[in-house]
C-alpha positions as CSV (number, residue, x, y, z in Angstrom):
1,X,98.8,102.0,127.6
2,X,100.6,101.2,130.2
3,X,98.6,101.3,133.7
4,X,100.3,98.7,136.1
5,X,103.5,99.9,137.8
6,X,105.4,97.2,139.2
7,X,107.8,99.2,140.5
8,X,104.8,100.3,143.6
9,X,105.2,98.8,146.5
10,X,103.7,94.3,146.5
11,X,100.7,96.1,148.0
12,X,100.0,98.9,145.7
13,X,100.9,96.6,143.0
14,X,98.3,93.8,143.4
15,X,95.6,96.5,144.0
16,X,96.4,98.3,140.4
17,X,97.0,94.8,138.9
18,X,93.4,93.7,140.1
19,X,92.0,96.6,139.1
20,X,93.5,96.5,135.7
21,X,92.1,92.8,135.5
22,X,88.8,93.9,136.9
23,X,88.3,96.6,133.2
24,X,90.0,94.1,130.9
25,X,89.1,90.1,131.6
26,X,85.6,89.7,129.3
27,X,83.1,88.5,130.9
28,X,82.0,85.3,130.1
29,X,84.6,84.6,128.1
30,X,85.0,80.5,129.0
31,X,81.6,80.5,127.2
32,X,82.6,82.1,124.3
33,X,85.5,79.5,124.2
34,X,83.7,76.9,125.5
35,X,83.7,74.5,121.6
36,X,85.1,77.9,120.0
37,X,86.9,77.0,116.8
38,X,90.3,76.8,116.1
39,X,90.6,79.9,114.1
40,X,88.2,81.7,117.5
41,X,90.9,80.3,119.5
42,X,94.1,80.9,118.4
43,X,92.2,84.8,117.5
44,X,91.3,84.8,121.3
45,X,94.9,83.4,122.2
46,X,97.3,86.3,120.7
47,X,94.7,89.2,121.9
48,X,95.1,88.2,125.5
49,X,98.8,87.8,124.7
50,X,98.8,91.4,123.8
51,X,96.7,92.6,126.6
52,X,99.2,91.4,128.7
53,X,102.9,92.1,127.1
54,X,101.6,95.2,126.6
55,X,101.5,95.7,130.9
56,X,104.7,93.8,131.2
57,X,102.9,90.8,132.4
58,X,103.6,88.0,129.8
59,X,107.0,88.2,130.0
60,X,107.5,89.4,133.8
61,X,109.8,86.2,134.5
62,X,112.2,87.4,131.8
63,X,115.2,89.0,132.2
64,X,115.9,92.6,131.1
65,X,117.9,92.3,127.8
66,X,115.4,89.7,126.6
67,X,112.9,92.7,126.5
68,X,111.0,91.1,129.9
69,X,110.7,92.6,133.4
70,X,112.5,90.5,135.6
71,X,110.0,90.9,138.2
72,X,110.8,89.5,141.4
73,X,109.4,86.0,142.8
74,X,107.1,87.3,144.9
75,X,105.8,89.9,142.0
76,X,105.3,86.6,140.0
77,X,103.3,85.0,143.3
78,X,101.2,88.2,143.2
79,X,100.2,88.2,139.4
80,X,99.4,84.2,139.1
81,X,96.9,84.6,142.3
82,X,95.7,87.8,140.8
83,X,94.8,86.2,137.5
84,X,93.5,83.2,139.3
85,X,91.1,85.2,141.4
86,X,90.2,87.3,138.6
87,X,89.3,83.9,136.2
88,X,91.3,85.1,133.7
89,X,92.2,83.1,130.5
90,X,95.8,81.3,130.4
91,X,97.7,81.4,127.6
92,X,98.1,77.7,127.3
93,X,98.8,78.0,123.0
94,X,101.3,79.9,124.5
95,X,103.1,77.9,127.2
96,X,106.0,76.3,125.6
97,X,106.9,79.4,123.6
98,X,107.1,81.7,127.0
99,X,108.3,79.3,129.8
100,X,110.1,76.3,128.2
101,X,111.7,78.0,125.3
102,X,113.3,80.8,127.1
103,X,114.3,77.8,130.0
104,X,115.7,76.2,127.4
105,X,117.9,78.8,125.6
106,X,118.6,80.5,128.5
107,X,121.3,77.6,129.6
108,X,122.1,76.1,126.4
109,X,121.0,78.2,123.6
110,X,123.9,80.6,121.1
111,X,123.7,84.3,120.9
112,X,122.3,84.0,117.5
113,X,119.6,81.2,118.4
114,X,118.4,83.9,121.7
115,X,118.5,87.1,119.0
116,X,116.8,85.2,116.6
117,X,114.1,83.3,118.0
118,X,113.2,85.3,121.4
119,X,111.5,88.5,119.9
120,X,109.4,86.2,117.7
121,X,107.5,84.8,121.2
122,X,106.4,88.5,122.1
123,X,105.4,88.7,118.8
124,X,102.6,85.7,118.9
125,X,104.8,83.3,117.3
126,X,104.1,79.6,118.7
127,X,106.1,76.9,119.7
128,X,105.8,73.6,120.9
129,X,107.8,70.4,122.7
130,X,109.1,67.4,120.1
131,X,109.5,65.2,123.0
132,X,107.6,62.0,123.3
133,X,107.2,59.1,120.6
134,X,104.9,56.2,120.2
135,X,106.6,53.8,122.7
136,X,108.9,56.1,124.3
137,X,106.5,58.6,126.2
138,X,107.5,57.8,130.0
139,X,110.4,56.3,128.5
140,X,111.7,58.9,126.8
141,X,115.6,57.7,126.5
142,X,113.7,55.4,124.1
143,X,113.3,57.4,121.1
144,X,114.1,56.6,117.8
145,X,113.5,59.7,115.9
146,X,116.8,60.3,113.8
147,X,118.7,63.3,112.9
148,X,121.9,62.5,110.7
149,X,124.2,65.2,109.8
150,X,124.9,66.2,106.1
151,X,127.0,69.1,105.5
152,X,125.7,72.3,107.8
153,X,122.5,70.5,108.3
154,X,121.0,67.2,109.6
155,X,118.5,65.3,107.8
156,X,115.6,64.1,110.5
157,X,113.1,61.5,110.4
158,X,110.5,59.9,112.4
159,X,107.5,60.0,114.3
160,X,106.3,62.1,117.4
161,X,103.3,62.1,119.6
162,X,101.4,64.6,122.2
163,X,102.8,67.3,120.6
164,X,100.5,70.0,123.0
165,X,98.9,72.7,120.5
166,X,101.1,71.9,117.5
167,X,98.5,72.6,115.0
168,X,99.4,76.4,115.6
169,X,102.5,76.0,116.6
170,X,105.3,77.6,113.9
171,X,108.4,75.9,115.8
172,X,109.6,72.9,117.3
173,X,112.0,72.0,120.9
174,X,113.0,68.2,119.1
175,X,114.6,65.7,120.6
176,X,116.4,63.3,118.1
177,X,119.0,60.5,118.0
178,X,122.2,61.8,116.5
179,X,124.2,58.4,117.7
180,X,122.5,55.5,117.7
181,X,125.6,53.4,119.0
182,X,125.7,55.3,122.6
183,X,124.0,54.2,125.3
184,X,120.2,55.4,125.3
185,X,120.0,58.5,127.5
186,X,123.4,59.6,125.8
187,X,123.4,60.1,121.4
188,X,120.4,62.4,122.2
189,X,120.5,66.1,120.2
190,X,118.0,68.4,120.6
191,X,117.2,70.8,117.7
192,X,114.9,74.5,116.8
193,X,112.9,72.5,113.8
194,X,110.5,74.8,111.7
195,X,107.3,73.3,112.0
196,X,106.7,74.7,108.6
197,X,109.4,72.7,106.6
198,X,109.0,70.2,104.0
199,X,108.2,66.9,104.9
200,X,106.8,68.1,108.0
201,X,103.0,66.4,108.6
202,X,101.6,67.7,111.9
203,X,97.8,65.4,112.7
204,X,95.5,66.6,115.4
205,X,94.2,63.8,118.2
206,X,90.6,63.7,119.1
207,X,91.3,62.5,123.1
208,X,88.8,60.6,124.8
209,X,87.8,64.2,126.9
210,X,86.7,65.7,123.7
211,X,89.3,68.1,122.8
212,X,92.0,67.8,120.1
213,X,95.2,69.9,121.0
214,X,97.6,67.2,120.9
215,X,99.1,66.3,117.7
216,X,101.4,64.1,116.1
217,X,104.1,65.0,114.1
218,X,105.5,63.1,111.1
219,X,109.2,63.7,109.9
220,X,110.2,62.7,106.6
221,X,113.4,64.0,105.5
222,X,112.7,67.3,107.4
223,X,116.2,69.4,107.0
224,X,117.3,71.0,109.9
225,X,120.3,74.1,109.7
226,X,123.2,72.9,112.0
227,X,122.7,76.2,113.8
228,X,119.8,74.9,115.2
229,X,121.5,72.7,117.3
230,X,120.9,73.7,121.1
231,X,123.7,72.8,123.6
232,X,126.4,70.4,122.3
233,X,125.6,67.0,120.0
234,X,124.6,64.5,122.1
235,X,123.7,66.0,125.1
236,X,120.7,66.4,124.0
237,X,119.6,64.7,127.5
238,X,120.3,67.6,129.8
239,X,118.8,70.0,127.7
240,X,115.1,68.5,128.0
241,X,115.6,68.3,131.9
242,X,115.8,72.1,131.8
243,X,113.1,72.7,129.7
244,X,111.1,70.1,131.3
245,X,112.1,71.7,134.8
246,X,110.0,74.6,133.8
247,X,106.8,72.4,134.1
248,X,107.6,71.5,137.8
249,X,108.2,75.7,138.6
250,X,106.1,78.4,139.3
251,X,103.4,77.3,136.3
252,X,102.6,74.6,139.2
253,X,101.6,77.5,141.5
254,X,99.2,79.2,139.1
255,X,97.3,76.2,138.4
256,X,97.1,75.4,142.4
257,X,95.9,79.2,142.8
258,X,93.1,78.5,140.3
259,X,92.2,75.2,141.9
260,X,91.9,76.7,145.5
261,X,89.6,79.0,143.9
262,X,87.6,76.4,142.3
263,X,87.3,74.8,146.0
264,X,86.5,77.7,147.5
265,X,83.1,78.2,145.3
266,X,82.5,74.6,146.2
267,X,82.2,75.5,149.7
268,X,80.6,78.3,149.1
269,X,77.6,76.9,146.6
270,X,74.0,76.2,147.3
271,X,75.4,72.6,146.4
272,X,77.2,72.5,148.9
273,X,74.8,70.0,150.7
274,X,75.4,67.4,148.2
275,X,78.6,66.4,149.9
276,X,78.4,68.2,153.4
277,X,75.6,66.0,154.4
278,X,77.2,62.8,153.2
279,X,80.0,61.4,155.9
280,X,82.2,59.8,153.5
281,X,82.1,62.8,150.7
282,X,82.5,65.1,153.3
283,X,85.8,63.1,154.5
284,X,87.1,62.8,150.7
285,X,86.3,66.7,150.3
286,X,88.1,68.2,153.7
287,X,90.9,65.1,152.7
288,X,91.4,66.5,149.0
289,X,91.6,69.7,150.1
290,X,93.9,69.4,152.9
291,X,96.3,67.6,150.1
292,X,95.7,70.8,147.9
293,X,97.1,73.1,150.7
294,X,100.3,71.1,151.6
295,X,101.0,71.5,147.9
296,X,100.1,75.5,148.0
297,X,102.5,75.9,151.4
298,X,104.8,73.3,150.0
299,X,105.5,75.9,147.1
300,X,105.1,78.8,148.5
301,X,108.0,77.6,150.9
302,X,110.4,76.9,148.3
303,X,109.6,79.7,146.9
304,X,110.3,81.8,150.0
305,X,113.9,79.7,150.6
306,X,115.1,79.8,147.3
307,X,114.3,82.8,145.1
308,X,113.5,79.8,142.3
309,X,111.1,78.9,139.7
310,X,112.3,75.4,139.1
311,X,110.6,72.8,142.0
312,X,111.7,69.1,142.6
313,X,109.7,66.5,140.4
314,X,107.7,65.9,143.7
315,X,105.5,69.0,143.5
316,X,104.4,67.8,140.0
317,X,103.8,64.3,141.6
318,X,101.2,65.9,144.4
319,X,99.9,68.4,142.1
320,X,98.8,65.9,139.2
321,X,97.4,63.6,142.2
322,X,95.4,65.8,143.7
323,X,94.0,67.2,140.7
324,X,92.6,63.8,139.8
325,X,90.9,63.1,143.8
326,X,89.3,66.0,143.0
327,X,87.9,66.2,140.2
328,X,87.0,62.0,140.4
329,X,85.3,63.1,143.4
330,X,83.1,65.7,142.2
331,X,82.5,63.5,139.0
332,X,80.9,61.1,141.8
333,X,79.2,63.8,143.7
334,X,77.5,64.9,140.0
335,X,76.2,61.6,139.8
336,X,74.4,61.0,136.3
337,X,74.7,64.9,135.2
338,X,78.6,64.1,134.8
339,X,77.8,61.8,132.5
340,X,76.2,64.6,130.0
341,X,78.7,65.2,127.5
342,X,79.2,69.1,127.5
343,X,81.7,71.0,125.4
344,X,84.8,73.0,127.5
345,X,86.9,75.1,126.5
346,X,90.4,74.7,126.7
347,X,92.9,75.2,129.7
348,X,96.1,74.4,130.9
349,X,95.6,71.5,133.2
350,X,93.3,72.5,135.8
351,X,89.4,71.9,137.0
352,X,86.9,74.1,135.9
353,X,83.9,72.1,136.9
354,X,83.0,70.1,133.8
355,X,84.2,67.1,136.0
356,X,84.1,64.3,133.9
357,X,86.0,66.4,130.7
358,X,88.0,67.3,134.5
359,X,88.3,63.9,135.4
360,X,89.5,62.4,132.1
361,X,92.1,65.5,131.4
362,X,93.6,64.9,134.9
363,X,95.6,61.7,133.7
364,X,97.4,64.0,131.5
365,X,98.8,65.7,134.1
366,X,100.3,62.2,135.8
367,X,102.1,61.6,132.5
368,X,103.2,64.6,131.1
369,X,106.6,66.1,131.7
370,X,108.0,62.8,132.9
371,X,104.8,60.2,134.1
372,X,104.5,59.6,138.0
373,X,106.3,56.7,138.0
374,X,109.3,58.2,136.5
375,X,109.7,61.0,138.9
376,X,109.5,58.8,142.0
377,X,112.4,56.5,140.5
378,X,114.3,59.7,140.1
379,X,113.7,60.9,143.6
380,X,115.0,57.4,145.4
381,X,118.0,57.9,142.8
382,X,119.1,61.4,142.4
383,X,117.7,62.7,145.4
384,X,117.5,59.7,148.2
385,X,120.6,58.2,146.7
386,X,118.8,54.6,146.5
387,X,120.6,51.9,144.6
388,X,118.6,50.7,141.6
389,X,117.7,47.0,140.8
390,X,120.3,45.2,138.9
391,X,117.3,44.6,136.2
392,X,116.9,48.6,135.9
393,X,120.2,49.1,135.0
């Protein structure tokens, strides 16, 4: 039933939206996930899903006609702290399908591909990004994945890795070379591939934190319908800066909300000793979590100037840097008990105070979605309007 009106006043509404949260978040439930099986995961996954479609939240950045509420930004601001302060679960099996996919079609998808494929998200159905390949991860231009076109479909093949949560995921955002003659950022296509089609092999990776939710993907002679082309042949390019864009948006505020939270306990703990009475940790601590509040007010800023949920690539940049200070710190501060191997459960990119699993997962977040290094070549160029080395070019 529906309890949370959004059309209440911000107040009004983040008092019924923590109440709501207060009755329905289980208790304990990062140690019922905590090594939870697949099958307990993705179960865990669609319910909370559910829980929150059915109050409008899961789908509050959508827009009207897609079936979402097209809550303002500051409605959005008020239900990712609300879910941060309340510890709720994120729907990280779920990312892609509500935030990059819609990004995506949004700009470059047909009538037909938004009718067909939208519903199907609210629905539970799970996609995920067909991006990077073994030697073309932070250089993604690189890839070598072909798609050749026969007929009214195109014939793929090749190899992908870091495929986040593909061994539930039902569809594909691929990235493909449709001419291999052009130059390497142009000849790029980008395709809706059924993860379920023939000659589709999809291989979980153990990482070195423990946990196993990216995959790779091998494509032998996968047939895609030409239909499933997104955007125009070729320009396959611009369509993966808006979905990638998504990354850099308001999904970077939730997961700052969730580690101010996590700071907060530390100051808070009996523990707190550990560091307060140590110069140097002390230093590092107020340092890290000075850092961690110019991100927060850089957002919340943007946020207040533009009405946007798409950032520049330098809040991911500060975001992903912190996030590893941190949680290296505390991994330091734990001394030998951070060595102790201990299962977690499964988030979207944030510290939840298993530091070394924290410390180890926080790389990801410097590579992901274009690595560090990337980004800052693409600020001096795009943004500062730096020439590039005649050996770049």
């Amino acid at each position: 039933m529906r309890v949370i009106d959004r059309r209440s006043d911000p107040v009004a509404f983040r008092a019924e939206l923590r109440e709501w949260l207060g009755r329905v978040v289980p208790p304990c439930w990062q140690e019922r996930m905590t090594d939870a099986s697949d099958e307990d995961f993705s179960r865990f996954q669609r319910w909370w899903l559910a829980e929150l479609d059915a109050q409008g939240l899961a789908t509050a950045h959508w827009p009207v006609e897609w079936g979402g509420e097209e809550l303002t930004i500051q409605e959005q601001v008020i239900i990712f702290e609300e879910l941060a302060r309340a510890k709720a679960p994120d729907l990280v099996m779920f990312t892609i399908s509500l935030n990059h996919v819609p990004g995506t079609l949004a700009k470059w998808g047909t009538k037909e591909q938004i009718d067909r494929y939208i519903p199907g998200v609210r629905n539970g159905e799970v996609w995920c990004q067909g991006f990077s390949e073994p030697g073309a991860g932070s250089d993604l231009a690189s890839l070598r994945t072909r798609a050749v076109r026969d007929g009214d479909r195109y014939i793929v093949n090749g190899q992908k890795v870091w495929s986040s949560y593909g061994a539930y995921a039902d569809y594909y955002l691929l990235l493909a070379r449709t001419d291999p003659d052009a130059p390497k950022h142009k000849g790029i296509s980008c395709f809706i591939m059924d993860l379920k089609a023939p000659g589709v092999e999809v291989r979980p990776i153990r990482q070195m934190n423990g946990m196993n939710e990216f995959c790779e993907v091998f494509l032998d002679d996968v047939e895609i319908p030409a239909g499933n082309l997104i955007g125009p042949e070729n320009e396959g390019w611009a369509v993966a800066q808006s979905t990638l864009s998504t990354e850099r948006g308001l999904l970077i505020f939730a997961l700052c909300e969730r580690m101010n939270i996590l700071f907060e306990e530390q100051f808070a703990s009996p523990d707190a000793a550990r560091w307060m009475e140590d110069d140097q940790l002390r230093r590092e601590m107020m340092t890290c979590y000075a850092d961690m509040q110019a991100v927060r007010g850089l957002i919340h800023s943007m946020l207040a100037d533009h009405n946007a949920s798409e950032f520049p690539p330098i809040v991911k940049i500060l975001y992903g840097e912190t996030l590893q200070r941190f949680s290296e710190m505390w991994t330091r501060i734990d001394g030998l008990d951070a060595m102790v191997e201990r299962p977690t459960f499964i988030s979207s990119g944030y510290a939840k105070g298993n530091w070394m699993v924290d410390y180890l997962t926080s790389w990801t977040w410097t590579i992901s979605g274009g690595s560090n290094e990337i980004l800052r070549n693409v600020i001096a160029e795009r943004q500062l309007g730096l020439p590039r080395e005649p050996s770049a070019r």
